[in-house]
N, CA and C atoms as a LAMMPS dump frame, in Angstrom:
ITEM: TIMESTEP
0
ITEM: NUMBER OF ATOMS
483
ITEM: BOX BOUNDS ff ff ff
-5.0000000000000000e+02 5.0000000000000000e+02
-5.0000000000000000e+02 5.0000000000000000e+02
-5.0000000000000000e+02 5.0000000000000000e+02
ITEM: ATOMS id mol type element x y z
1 1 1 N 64.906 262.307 -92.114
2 1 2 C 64.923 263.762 -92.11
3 1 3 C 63.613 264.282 -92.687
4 2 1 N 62.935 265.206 -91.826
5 2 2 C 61.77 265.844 -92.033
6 2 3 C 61.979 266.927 -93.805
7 3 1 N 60.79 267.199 -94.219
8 3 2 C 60.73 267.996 -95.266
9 3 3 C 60.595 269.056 -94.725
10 4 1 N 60.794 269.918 -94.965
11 4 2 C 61.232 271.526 -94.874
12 4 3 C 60.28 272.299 -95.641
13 5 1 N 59.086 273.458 -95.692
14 5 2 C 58.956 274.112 -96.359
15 5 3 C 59.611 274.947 -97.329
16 6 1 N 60.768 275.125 -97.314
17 6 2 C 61.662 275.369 -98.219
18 6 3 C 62.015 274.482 -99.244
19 7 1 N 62.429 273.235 -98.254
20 7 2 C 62.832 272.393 -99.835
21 7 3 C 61.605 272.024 -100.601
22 8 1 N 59.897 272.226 -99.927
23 8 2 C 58.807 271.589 -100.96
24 8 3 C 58.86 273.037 -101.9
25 9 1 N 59.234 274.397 -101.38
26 9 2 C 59.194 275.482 -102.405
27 9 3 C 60.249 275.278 -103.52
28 10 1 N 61.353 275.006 -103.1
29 10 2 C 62.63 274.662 -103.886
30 10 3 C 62.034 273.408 -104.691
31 11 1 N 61.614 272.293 -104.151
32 11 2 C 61.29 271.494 -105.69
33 11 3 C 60.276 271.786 -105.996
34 12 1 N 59.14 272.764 -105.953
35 12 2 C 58.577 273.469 -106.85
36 12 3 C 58.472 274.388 -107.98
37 13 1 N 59.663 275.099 -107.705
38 13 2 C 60.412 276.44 -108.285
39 13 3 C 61.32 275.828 -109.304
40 14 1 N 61.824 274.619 -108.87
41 14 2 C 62.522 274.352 -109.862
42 14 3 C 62.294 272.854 -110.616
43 15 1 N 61.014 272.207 -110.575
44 15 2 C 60.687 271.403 -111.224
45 15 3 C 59.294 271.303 -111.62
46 16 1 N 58.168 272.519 -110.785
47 16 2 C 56.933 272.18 -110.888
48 16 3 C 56.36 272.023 -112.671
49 17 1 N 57.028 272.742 -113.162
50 17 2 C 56.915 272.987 -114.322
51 17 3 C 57.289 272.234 -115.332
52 18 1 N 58.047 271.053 -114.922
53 18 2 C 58.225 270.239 -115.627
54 18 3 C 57.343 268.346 -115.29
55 19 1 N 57.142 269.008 -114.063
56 19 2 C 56.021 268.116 -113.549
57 19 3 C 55.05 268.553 -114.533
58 20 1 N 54.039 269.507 -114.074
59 20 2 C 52.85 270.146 -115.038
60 20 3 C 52.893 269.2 -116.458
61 21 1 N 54.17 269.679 -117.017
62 21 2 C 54.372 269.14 -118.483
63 21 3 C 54.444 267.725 -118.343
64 22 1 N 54.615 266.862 -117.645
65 22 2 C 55.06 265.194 -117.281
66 22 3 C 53.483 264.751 -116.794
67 23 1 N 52.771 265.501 -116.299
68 23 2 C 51.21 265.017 -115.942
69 23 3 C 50.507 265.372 -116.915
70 24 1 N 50.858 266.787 -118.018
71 24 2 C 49.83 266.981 -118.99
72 24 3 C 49.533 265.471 -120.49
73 25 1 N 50.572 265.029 -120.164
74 25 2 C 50.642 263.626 -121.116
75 25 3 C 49.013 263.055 -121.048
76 26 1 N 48.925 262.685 -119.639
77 26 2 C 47.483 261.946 -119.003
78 26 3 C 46.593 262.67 -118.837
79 27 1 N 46.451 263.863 -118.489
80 27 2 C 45.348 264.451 -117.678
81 27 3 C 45.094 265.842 -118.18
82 28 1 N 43.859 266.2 -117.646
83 28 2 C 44.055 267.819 -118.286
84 28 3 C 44.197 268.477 -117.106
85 29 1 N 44.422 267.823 -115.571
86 29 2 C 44.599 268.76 -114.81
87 29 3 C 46.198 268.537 -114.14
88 30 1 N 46.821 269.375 -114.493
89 30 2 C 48.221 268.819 -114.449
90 30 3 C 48.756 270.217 -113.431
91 31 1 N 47.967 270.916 -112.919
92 31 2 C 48.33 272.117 -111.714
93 31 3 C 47.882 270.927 -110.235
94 32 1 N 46.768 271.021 -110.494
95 32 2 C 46.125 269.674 -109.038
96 32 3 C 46.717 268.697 -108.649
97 33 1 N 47.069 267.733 -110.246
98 33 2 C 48.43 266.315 -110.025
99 33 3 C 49.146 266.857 -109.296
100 34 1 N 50.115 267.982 -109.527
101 34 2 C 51.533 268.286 -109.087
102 34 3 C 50.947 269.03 -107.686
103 35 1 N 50.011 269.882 -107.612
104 35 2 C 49.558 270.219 -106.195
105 35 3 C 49.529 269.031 -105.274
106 36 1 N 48.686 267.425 -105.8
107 36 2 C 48.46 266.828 -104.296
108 36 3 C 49.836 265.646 -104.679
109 37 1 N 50.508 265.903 -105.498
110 37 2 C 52.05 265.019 -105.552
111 37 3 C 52.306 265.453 -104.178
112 38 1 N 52.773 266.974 -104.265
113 38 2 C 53.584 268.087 -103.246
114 38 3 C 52.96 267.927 -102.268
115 39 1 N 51.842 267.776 -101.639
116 39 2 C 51.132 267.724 -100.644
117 39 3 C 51.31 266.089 -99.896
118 40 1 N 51.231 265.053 -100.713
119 40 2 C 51.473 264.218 -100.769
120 40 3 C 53.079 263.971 -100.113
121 41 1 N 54.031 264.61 -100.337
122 41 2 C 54.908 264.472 -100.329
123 41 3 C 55.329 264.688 -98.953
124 42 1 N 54.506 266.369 -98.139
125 42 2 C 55.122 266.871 -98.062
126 42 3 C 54.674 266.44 -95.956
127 43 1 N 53.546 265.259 -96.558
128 43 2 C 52.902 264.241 -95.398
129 43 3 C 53.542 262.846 -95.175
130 44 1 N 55.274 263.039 -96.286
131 44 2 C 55.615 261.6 -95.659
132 44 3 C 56.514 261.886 -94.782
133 45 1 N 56.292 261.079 -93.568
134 45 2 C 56.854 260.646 -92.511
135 45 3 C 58.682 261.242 -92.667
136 46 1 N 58.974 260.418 -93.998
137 46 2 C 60.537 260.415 -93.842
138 46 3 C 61.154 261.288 -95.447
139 47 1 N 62.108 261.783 -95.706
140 47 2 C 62.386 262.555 -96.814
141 47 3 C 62.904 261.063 -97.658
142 48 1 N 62.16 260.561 -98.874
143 48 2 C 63.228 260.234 -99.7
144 48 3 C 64.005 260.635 -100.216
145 49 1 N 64.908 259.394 -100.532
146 49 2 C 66.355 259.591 -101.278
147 49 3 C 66.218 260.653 -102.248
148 50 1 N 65.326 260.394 -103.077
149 50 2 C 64.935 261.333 -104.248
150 50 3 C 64.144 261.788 -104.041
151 51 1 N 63.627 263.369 -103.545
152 51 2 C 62.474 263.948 -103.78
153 51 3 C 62.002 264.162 -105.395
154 52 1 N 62.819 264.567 -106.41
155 52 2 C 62.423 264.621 -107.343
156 52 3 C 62.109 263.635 -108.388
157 53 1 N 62.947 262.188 -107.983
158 53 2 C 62.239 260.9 -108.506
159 53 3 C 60.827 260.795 -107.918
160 54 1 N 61.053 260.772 -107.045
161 54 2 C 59.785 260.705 -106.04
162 54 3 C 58.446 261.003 -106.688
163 55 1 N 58.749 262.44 -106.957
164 55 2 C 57.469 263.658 -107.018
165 55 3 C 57.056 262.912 -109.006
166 56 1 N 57.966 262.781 -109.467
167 56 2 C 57.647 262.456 -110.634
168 56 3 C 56.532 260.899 -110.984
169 57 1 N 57.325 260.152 -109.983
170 57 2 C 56.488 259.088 -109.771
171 57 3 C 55.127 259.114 -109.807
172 58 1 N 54.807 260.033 -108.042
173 58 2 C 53.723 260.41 -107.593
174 58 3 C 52.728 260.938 -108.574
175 59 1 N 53.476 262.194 -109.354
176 59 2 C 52.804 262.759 -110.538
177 59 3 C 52.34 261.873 -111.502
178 60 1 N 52.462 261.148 -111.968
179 60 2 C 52.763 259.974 -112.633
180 60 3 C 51.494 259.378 -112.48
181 61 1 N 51.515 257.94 -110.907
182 61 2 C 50.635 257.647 -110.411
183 61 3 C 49.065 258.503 -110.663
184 62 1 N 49.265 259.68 -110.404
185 62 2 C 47.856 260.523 -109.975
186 62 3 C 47.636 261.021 -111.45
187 63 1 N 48.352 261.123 -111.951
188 63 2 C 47.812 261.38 -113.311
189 63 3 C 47.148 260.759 -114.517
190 64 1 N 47.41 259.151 -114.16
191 64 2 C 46.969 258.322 -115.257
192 64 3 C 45.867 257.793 -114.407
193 65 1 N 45.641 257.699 -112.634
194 65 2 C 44.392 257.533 -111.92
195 65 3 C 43.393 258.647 -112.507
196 66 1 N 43.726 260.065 -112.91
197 66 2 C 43.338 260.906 -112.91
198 66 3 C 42.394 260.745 -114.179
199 67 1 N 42.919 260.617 -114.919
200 67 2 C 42.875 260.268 -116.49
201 67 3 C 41.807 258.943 -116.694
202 68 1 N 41.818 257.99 -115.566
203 68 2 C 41.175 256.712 -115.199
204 68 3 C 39.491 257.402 -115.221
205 69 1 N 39.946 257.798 -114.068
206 69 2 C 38.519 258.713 -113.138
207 69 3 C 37.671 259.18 -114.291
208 70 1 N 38.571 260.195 -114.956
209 70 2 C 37.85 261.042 -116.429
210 70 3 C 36.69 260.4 -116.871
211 71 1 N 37.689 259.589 -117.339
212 71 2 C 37.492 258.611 -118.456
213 71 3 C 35.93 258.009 -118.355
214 72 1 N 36.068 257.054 -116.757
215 72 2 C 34.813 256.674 -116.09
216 72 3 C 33.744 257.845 -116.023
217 73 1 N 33.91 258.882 -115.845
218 73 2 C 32.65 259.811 -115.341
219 73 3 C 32.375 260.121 -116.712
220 74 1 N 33.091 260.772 -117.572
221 74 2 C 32.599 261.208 -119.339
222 74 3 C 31.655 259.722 -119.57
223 75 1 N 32.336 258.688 -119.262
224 75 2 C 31.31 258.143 -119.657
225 75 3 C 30.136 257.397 -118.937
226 76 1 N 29.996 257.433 -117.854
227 76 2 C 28.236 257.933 -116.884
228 76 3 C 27.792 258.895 -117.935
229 77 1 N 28.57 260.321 -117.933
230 77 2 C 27.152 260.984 -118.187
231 77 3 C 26.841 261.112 -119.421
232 78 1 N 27.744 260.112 -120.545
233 78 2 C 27.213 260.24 -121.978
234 78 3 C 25.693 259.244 -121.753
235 79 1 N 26.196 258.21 -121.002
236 79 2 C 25.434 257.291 -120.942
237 79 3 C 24.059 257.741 -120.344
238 80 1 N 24.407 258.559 -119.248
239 80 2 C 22.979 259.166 -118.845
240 80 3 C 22.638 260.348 -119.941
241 81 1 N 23.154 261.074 -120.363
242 81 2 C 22.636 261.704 -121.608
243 81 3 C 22.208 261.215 -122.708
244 82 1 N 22.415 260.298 -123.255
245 82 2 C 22.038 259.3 -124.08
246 82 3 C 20.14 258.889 -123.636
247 83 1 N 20.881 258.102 -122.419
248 83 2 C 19.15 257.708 -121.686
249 83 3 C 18.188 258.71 -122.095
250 84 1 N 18.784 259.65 -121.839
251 84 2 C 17.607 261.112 -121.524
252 84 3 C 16.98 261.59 -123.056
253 85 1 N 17.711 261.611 -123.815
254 85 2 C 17.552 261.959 -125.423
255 85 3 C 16.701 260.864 -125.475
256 86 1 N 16.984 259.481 -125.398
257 86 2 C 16.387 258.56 -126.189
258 86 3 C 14.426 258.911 -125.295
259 87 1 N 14.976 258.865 -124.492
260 87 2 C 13.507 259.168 -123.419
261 87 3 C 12.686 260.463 -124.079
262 88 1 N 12.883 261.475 -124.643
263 88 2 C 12.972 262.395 -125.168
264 88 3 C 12.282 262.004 -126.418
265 89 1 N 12.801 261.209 -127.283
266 89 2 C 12.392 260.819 -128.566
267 89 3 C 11.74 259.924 -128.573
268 90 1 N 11.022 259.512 -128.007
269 90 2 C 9.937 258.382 -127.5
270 90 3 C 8.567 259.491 -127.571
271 91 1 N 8.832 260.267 -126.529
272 91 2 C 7.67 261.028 -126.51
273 91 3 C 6.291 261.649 -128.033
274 92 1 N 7.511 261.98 -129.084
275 92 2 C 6.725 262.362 -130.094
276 92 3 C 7.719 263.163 -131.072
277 93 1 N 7.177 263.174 -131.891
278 93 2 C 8.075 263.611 -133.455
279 93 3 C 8.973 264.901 -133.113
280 94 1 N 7.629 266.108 -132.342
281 94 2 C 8.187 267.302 -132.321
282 94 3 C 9.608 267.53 -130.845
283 95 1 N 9.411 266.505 -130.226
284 95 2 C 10.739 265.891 -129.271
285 95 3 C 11.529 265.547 -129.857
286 96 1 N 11.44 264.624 -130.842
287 96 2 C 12.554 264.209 -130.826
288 96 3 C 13.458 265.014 -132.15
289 97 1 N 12.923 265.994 -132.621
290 97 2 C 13.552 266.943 -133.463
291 97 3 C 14.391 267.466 -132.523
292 98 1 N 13.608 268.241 -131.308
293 98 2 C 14.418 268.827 -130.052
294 98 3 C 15.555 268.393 -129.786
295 99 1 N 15.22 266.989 -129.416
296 99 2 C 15.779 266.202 -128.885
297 99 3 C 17.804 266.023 -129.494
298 100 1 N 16.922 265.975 -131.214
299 100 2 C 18.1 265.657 -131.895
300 100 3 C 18.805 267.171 -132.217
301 101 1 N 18.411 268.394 -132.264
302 101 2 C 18.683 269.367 -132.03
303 101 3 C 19.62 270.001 -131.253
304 102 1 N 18.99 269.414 -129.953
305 102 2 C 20.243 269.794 -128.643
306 102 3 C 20.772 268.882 -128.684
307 103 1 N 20.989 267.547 -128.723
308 103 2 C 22.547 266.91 -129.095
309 103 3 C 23.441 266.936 -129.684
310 104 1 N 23.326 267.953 -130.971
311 104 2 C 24.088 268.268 -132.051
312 104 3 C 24.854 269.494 -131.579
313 105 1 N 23.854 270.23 -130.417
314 105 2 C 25.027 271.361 -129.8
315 105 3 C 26.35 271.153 -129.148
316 106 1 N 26.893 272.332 -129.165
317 106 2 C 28.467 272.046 -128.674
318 106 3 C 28.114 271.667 -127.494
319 107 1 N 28.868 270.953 -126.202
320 107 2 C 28.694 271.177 -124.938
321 107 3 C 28.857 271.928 -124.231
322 108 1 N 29.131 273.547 -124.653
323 108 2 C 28.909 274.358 -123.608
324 108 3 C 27.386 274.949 -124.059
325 109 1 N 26.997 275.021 -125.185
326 109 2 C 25.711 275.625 -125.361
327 109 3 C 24.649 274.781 -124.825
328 110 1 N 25.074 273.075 -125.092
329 110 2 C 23.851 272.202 -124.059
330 110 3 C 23.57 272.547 -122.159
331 111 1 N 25.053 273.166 -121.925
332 111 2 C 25.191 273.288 -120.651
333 111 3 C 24.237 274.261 -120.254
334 112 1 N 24.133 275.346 -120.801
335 112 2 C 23.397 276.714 -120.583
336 112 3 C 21.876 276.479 -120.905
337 113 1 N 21.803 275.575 -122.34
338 113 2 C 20.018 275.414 -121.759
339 113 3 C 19.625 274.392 -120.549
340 114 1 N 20.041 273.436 -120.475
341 114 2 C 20.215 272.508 -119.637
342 114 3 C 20.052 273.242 -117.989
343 115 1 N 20.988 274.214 -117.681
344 115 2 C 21.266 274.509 -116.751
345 115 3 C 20.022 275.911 -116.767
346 116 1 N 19.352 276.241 -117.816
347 116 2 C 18.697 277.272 -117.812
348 116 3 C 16.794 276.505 -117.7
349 117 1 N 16.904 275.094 -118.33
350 117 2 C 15.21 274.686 -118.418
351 117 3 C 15.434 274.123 -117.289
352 118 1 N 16.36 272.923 -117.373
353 118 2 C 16.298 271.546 -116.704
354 118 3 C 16.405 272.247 -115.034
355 119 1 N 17.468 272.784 -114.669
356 119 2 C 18.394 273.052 -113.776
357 119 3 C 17.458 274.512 -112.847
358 120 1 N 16.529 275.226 -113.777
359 120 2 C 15.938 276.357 -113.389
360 120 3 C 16.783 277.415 -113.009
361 121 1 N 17.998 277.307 -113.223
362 121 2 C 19.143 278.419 -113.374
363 121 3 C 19.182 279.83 -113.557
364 122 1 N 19.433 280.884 -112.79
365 122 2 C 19.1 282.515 -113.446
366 122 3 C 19.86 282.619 -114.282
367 123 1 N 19.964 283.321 -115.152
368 123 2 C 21.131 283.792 -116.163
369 123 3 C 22.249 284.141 -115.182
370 124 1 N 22.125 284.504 -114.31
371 124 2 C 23.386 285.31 -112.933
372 124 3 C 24.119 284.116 -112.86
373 125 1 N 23.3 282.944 -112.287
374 125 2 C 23.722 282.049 -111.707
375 125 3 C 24.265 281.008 -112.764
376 126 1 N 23.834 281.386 -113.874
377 126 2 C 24.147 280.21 -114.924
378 126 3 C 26.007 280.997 -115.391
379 127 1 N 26.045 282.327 -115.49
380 127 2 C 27.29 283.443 -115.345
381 127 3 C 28.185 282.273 -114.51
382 128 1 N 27.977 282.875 -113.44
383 128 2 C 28.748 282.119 -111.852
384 128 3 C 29.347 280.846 -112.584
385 129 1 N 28.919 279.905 -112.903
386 129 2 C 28.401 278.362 -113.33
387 129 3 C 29.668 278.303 -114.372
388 130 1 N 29.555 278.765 -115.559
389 130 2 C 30.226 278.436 -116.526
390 130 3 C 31.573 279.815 -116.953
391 131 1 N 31.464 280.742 -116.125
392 131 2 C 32.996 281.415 -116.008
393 131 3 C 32.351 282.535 -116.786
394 132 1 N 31.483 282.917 -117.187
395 132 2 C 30.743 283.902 -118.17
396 132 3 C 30.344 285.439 -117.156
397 133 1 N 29.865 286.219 -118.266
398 133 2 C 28.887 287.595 -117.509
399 133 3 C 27.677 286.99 -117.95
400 134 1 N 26.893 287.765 -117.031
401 134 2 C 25.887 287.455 -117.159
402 134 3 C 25.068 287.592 -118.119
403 135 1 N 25.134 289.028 -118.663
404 135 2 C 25.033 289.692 -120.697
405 135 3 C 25.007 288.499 -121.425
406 136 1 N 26.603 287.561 -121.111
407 136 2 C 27.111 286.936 -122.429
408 136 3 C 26.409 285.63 -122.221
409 137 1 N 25.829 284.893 -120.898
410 137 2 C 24.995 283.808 -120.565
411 137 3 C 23.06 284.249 -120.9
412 138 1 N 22.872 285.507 -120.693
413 138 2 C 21.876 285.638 -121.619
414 138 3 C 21.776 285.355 -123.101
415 139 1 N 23.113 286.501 -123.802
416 139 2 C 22.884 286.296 -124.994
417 139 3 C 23.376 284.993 -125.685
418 140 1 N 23.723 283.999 -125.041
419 140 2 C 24.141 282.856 -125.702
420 140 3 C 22.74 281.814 -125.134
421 141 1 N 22.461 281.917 -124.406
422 141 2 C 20.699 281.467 -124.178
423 141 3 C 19.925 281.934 -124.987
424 142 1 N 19.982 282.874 -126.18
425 142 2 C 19.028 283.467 -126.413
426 142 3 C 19.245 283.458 -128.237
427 143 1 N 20.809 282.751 -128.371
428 143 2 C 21.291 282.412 -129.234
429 143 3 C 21.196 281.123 -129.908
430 144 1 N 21.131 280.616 -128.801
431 144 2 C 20.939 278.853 -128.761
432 144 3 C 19.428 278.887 -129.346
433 145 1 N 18.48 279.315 -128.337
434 145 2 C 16.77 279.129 -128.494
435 145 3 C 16.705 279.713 -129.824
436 146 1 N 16.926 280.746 -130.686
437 146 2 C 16.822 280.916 -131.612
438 146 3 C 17.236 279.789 -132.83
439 147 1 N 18.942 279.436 -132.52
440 147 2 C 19.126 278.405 -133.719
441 147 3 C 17.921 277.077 -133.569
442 148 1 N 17.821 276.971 -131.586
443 148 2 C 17.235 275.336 -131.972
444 148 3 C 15.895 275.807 -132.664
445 149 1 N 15.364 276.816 -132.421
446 149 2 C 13.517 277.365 -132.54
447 149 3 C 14.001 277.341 -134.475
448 150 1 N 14.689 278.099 -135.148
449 150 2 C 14.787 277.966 -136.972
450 150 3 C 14.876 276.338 -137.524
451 151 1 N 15.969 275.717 -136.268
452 151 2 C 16.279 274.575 -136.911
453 151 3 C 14.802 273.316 -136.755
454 152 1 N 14.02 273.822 -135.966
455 152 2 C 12.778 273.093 -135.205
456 152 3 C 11.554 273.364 -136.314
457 153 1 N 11.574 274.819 -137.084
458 153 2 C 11.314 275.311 -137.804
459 153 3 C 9.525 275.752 -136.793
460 154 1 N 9.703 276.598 -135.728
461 154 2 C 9.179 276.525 -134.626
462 154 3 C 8.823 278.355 -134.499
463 155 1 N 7.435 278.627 -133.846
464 155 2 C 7.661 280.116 -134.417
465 155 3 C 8.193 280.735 -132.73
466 156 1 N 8.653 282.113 -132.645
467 156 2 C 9.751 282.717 -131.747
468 156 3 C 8.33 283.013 -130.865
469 157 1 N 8.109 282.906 -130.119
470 157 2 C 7.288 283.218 -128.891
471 157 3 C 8.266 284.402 -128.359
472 158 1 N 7.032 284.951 -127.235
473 158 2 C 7.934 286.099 -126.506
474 158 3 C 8.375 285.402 -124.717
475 159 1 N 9.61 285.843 -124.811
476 159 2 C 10.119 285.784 -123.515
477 159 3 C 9.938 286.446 -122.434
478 160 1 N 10.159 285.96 -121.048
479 160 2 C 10.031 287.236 -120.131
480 160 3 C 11.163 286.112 -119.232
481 161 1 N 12.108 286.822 -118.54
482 161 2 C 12.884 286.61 -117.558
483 161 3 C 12.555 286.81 -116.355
């Protein structure tokens, strides 16, 4: 027996939410798990016995793959961030102050210079990028260059955008 758009709404309505909570164990994306469970589901051939054993399974499965995946990519890009600092501090004293400077930032403030030197990013586009206005991706660019420029002990040059 085929699945029904109804019954994938019906075990949504009345379990997605406890899916969500059953994938948030593993993963931090526990709307997507239970999205491609349901999707997953909703492409098999034949209805199992249990849709809701089923879906939990599935959730299950994709969530600790999910959690796998993470895991692997956080650590590429520590590893390539790492590279890059150390490359950084090779160069010369006043680098590697920098260097050690912006590693000590949170990761959303590395994101915004990063995405503002490295990346050549507009403030608009750096907005877009990280869920921000554009005001608040200026003034946190402009927040950052200041702490790293005191902590560098570095004098404030003038900007132009």
């Amino acid at each position: 027996m085929q699945l029904t758009a109804q019954l994938l709404a019906e075990l949504l309505d009345g379990h997605g939410a406890s899916l969500k909570l059953y994938a948030r164990q593993w993963c931090r994306s526990p709307d997507d798990v239970v999205q491609q469970a349901l999707i997953e589901l909703a492409g098999c051939r034949e209805r199992p016995a249990n849709p809701v054993a089923w879906l939990f399974a599935a959730v299950r499965r994709r969530a600790i793959s999910g959690a796998r995946s993470d895991k692997r990519r956080r650590h590429r890009e520590e590893a390539a961030a790492t590279e890059w600092f150390k490359r950084l501090r090779d160069q010369d004293e006043a680098a590697q102050r920098a260097a050690d400077t912006l590693a000590e930032l949170p990761l959303a403030d590395r994101e915004v210079v990063i995405a503002r030197f490295w990346g050549g990013l507009t403030f608009e586009e750096i907005a877009t990028l990280t869920g921000m206005s554009t005001s608040s991706a200026q003034r946190r660019f402009e927040q950052i260059m200041s702490h790293l420029r005191e902590r560098n002990e570095l004098p404030c040059p003038k900007t132009s955008q």
